[in-house]
C-alpha positions as CSV (number, residue, x, y, z in Angstrom):
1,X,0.0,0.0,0.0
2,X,1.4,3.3,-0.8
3,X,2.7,5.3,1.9
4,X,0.6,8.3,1.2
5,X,-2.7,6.1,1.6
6,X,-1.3,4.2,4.8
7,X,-0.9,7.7,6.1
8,X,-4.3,8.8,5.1
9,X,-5.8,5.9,7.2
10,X,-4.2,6.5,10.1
11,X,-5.5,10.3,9.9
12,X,-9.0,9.0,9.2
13,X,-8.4,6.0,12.5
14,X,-6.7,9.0,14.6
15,X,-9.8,11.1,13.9
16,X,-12.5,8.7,14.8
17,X,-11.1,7.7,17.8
18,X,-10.5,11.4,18.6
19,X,-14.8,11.8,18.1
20,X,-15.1,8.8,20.3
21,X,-13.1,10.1,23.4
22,X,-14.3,13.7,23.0
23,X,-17.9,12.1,23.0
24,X,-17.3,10.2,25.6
25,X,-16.2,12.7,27.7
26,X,-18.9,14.8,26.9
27,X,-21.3,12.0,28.1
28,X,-19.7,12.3,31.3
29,X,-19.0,15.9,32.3
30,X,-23.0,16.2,31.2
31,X,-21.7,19.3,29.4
32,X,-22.4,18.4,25.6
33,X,-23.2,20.5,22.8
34,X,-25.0,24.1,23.6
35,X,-28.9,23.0,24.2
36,X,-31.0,23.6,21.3
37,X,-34.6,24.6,21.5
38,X,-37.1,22.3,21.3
39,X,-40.6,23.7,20.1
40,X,-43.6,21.5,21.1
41,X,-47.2,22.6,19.2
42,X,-50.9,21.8,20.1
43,X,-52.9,20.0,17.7
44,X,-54.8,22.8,16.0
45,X,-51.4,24.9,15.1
46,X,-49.5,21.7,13.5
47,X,-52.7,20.9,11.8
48,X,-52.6,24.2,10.3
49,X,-48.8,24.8,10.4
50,X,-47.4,25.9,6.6
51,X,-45.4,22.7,6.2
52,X,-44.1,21.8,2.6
53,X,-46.0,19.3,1.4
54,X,-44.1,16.2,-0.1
55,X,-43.1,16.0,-3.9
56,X,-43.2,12.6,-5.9
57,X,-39.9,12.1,-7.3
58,X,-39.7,8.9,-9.0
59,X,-43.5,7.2,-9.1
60,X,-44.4,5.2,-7.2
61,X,-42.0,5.3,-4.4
62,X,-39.3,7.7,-3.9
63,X,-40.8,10.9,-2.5
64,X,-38.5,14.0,-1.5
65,X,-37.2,13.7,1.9
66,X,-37.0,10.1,1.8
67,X,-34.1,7.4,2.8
68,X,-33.9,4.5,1.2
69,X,-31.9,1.4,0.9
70,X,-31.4,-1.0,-2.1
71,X,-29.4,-4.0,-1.3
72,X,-28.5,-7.4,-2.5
73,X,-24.9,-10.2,-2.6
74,X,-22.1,-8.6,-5.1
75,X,-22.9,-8.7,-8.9
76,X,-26.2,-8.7,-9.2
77,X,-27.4,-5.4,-10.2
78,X,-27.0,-3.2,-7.8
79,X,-25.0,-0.2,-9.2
80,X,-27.2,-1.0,-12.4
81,X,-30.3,-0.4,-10.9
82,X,-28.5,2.6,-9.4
83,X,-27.4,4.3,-12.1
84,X,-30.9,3.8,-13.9
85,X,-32.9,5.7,-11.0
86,X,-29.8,8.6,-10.9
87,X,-30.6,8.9,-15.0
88,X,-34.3,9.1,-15.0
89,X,-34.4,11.7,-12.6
90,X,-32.5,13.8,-14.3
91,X,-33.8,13.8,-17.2
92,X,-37.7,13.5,-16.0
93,X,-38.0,9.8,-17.5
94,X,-38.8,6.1,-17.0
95,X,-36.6,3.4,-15.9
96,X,-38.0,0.1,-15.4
97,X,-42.0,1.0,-14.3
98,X,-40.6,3.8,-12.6
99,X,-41.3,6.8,-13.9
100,X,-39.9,10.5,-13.0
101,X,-42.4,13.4,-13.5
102,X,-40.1,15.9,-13.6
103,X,-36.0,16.4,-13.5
104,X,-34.5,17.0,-10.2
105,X,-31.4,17.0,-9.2
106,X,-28.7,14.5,-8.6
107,X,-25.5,14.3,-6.9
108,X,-24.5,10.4,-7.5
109,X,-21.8,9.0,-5.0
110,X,-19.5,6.1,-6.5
111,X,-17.1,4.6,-4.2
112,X,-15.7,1.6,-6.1
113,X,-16.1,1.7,-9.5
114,X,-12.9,2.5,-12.0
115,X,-14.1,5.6,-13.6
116,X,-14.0,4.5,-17.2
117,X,-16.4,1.9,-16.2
118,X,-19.1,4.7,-15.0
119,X,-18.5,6.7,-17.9
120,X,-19.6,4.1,-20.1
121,X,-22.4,2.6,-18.2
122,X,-23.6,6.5,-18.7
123,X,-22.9,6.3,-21.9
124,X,-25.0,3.6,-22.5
125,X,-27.9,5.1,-20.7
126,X,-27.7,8.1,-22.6
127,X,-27.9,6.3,-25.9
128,X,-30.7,4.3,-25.4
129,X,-32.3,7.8,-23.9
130,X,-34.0,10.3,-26.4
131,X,-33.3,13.2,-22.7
132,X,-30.5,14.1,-21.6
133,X,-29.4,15.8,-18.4
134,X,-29.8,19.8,-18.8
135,X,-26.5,21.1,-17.2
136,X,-25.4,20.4,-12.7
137,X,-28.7,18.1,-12.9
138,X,-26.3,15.1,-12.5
139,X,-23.2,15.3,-11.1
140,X,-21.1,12.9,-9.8
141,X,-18.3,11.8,-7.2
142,X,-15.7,9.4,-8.5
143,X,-12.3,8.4,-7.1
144,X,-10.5,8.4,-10.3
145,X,-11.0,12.4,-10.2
146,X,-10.3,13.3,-6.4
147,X,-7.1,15.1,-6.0
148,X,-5.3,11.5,-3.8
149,X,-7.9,9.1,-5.2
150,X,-9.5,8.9,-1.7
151,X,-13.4,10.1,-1.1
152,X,-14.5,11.4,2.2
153,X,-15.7,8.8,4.9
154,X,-19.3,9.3,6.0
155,X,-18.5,8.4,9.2
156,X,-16.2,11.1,10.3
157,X,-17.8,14.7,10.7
158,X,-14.7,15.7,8.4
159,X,-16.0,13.7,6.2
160,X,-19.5,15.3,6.0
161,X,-17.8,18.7,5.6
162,X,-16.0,17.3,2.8
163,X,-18.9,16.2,1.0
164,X,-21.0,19.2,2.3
165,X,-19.2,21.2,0.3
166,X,-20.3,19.6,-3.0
167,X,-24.0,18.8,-2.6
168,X,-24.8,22.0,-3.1
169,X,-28.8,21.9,-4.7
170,X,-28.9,17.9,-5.0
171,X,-32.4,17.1,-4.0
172,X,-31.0,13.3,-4.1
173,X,-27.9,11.6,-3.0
174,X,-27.4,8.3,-4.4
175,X,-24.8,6.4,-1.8
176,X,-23.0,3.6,-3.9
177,X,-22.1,1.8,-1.8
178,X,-22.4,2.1,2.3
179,X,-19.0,0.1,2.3
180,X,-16.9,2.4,0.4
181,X,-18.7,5.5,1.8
182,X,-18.8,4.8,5.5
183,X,-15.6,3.3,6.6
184,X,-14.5,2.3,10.2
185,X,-16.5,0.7,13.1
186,X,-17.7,-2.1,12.9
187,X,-21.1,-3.0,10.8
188,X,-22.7,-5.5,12.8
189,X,-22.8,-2.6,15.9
190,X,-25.6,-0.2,15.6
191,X,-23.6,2.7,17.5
192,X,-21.5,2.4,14.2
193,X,-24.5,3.6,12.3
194,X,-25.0,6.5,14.5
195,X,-23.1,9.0,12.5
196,X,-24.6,8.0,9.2
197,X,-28.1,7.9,10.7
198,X,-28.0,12.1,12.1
199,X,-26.4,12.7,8.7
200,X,-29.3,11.4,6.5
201,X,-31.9,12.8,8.8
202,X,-29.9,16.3,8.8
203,X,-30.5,15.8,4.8
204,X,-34.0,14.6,5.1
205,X,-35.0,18.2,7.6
206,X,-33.2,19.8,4.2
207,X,-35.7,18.1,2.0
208,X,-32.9,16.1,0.1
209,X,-33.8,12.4,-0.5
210,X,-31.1,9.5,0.1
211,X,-30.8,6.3,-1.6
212,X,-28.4,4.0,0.2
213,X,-26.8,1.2,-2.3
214,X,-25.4,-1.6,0.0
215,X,-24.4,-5.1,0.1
216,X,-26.5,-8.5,1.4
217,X,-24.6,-10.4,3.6
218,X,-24.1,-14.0,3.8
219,X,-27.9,-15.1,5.2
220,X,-29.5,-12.6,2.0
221,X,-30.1,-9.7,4.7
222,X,-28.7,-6.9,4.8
223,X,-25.2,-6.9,5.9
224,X,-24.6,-5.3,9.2
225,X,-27.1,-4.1,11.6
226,X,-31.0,-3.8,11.1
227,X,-30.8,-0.3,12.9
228,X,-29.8,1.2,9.5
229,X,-33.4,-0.3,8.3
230,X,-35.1,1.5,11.2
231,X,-35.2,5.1,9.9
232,X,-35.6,4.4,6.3
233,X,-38.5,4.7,4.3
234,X,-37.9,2.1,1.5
235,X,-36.1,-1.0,1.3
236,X,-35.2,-3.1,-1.4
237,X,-34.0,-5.9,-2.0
238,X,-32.5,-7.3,-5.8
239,X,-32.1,-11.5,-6.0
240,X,-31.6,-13.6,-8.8
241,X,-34.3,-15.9,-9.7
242,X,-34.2,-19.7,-9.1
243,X,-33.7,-20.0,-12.9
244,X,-30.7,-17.9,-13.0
245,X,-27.6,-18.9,-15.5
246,X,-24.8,-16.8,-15.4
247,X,-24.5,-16.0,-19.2
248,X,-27.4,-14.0,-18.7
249,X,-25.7,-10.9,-16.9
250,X,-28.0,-8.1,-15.2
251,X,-31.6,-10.2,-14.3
252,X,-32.5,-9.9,-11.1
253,X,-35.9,-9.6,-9.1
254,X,-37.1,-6.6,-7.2
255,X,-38.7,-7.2,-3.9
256,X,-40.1,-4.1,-1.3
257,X,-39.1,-5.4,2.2
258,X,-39.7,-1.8,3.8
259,X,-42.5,0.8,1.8
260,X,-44.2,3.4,4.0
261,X,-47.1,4.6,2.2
262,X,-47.2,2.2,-0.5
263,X,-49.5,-1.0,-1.2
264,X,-51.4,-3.4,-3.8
265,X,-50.3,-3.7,-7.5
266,X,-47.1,-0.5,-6.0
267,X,-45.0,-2.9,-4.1
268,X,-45.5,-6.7,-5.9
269,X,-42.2,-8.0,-6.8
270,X,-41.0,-7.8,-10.2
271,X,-38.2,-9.3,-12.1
272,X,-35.4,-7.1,-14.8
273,X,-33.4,-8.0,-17.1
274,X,-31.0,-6.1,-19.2
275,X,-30.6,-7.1,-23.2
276,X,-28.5,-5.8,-25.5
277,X,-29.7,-5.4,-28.9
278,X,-28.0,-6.2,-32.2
279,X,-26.9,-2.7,-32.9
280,X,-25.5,-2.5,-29.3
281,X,-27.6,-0.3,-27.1
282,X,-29.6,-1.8,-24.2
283,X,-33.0,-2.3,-22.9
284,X,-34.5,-3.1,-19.5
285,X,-37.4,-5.4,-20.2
286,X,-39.8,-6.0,-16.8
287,X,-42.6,-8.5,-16.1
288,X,-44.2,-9.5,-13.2
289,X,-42.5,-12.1,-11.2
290,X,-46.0,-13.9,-10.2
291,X,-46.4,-14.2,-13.8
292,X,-42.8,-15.6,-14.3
293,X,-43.3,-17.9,-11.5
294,X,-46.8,-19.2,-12.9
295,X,-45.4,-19.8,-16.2
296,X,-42.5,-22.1,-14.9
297,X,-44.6,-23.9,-12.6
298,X,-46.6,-25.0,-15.9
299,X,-43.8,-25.6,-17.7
300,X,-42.0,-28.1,-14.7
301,X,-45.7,-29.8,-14.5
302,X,-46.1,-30.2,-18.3
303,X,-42.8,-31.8,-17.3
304,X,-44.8,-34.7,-14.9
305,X,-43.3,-32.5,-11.2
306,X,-45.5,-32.9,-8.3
307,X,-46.7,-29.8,-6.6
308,X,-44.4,-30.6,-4.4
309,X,-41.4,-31.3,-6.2
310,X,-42.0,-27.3,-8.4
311,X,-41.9,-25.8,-5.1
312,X,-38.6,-26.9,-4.1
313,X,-37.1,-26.4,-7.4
314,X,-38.3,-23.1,-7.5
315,X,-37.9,-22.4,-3.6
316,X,-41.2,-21.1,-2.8
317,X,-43.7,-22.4,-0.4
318,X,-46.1,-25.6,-1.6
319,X,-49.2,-23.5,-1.1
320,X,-47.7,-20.7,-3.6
321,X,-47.4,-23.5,-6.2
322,X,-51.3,-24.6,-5.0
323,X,-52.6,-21.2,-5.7
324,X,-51.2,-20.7,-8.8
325,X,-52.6,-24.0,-10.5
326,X,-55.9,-23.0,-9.0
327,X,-55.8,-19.7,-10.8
328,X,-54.7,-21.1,-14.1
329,X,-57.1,-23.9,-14.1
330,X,-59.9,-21.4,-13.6
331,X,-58.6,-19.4,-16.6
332,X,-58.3,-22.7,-18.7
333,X,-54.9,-22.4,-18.9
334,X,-54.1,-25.6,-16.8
335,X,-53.2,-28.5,-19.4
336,X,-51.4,-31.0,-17.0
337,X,-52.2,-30.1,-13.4
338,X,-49.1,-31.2,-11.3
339,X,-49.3,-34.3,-9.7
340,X,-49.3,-34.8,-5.8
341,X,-46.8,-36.8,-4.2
342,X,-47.3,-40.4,-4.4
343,X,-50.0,-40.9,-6.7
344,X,-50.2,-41.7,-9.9
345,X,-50.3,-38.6,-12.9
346,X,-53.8,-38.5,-14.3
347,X,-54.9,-40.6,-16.9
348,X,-52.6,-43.6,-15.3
349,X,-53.4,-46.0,-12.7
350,X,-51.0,-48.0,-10.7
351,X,-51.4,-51.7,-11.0
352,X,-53.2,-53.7,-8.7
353,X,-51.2,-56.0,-6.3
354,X,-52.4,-59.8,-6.9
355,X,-54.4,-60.9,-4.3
356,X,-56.2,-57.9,-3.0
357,X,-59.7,-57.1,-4.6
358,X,-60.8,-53.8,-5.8
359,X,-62.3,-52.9,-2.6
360,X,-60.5,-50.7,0.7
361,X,-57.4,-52.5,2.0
362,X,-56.1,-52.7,5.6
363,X,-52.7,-50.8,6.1
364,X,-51.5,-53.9,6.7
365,X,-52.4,-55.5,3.0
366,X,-51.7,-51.9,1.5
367,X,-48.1,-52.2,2.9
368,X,-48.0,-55.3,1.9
369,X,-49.5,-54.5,-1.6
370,X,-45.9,-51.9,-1.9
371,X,-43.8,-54.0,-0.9
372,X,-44.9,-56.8,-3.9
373,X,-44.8,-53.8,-6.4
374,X,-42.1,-51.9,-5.1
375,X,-39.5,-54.8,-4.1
376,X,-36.4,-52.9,-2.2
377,X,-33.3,-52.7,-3.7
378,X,-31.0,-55.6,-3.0
């Protein structure tokens, strides 16, 4: 490592374990910061208080002054997904069924990404776009264009002054990634997240929105502690599909596990994938991922599966798999209904052991009945 970057992390350690003493001491002298006013109102005067009233940024569910979170394991989508939302809303477009009424703007933070990379993910947004961003509607923060190659560390109010200085009129910050952004402490602590947390609620009082991109961890949660969830509006969460192959690049479905405000047809989960076309540009294509999950539950019955059998290949719960060949039987579009688990598919009947007549069997004979038919391996 060179020595001008070992340096710079022992300026950044030096500094946060400067915060923590003085804080500390703080706590125990009971002389903090100078008291600040707090104003308490009755009922009548917040109900007719002049507040600003909330502005939909990207329909349906990124409002200003919100904090999000989208998350999900390395390589699925996330800065993808990312750089789609930072695109459409500054131009006032669509990306995926999201759609931006208006352009605001957008200061996008990228942490680990090699620069030439970002330019031409950007590029290929902007030519499979008919907008493009009028002029400081998106800007962004690379480390391949920082004066030591080092960006500011959330987590350190020096940090926050750093990037204070550049936010200027963002009315979103897109985070990407929490990792690269918020360095130190350790994740799984929720006194790590303190800093972080007064920052995005000192942005939310400023009417600025936050998307936080971050990383799943090993279970498919998010990594670290679920405090970070606790002030957020949104969360989201990107995972490839049971039917994923690797040749098939950014695919990946879309699942609201946090959405205040939203519900119905706003927050079902739906699945992207991103195709590139013969003359080179891409497209996002979405569908519904009910719909993808009914149509390979046909397909792996058509196949002779067992209810049961689909739902472990396609790791949902039986009673999923249940409901769905209910609803396509009623629409007629049920041609082999899934068998259930040991009995015979329809149209076929297993033969009849010798000896026993048509009528009910005891346990005893119908053991004895398998046994004859099914003899066990020697």
């Amino acid at each position: 490592m060179p020595v001008e970057k070992q340096l710079s992390n022992l300026d950044a350690q030096a500094e946060r374990e400067l915060a923590q003493v003085q804080t500390h001491a703080r706590r125990l002298r009971g002389d903090g910061e100078e008291p600040r006013p707090v104003i308490a109102v009755n009922l009548d005067d917040l109900m007719t208080a002049d507040l600003p009233a909330r502005e939909m940024l990207l329909a349906p569910w990124l409002e200003s002054q919100s904090l999000a979170m989208i998350y999900a394991w390395r390589g699925v989508g996330k800065t993808h997904i990312a750089l789609g939302i930072a695109y459409a809303l500054a131009t006032g477009g669509t990306f995926l069924h999201w759609t931006a009424s208006q352009p605001v703007r957008v200061l996008y933070l990228d942490g680990e990404m090699p620069g030439v990379v970002l330019r031409e993910r950007f590029a290929h947004l902007v030519a499979g776009s008919d907008r493009t961003p009028a002029p400081g509607y998106l800007r962004v923060v690379t480390p391949d264009l920082q004066i030591d190659g080092v960006i500011p560390n959330l987590a350190l109010p020096s940090g926050q002054t750093a990037l204070d200085a550049v936010i200027d009129d963002a009315q979103v910050i897109i985070v990407d990634n929490l990792s690269c952004w918020v360095r130190g402490g350790k994740e799984n602590e929720a006194d790590s997240w303190n800093p972080v947390s007064e920052w995005a609620l000192h942005m939310r009082a400023n009417r600025r929105s936050v998307i936080f991109i971050h990383h799943a961890g090993k279970g498919g949660q998010q990594r670290g502690t679920s405090k970070r969830e606790d002030l957020l509006d949104v969360v989201m969460l990107l995972k490839r599909p049971a039917d994923y192959a690797a040749d098939q690049g950014a695919r990946f479905e879309i699942h609201f596990e946090k959405a205040r405000s939203l519900h119905g047809q706003d927050v079902l989960p739906v699945e992207a994938c991103l195709e590139t076309e013969t003359d080179g540009q891409q497209r996002w294509t979405t569908r519904s991922v009910e719909a993808v999950g009914e149509s390979k539950m046909l397909e792996l019955a058509d196949m002779g599966m067992s209810q049961a059998e689909i739902a472990r290949e396609l790791d949902v719960h039986r009673s999923t798999v249940s409901r769905a060949f209910r609803k396509a039987e009623q629409e007629g579009r049920l041609t082999s209904p899934a068998r259930t688990p040991n009995r015979p598919s329809p149209g076929k009947r297993r033969p009849r052991a010798a000896g026993i007549p048509a009528a009910a069997v005891t346990l005893r004979e119908l053991d004895a009945a398998e046994c004859r038919s099914h003899p066990p391996p020697a």
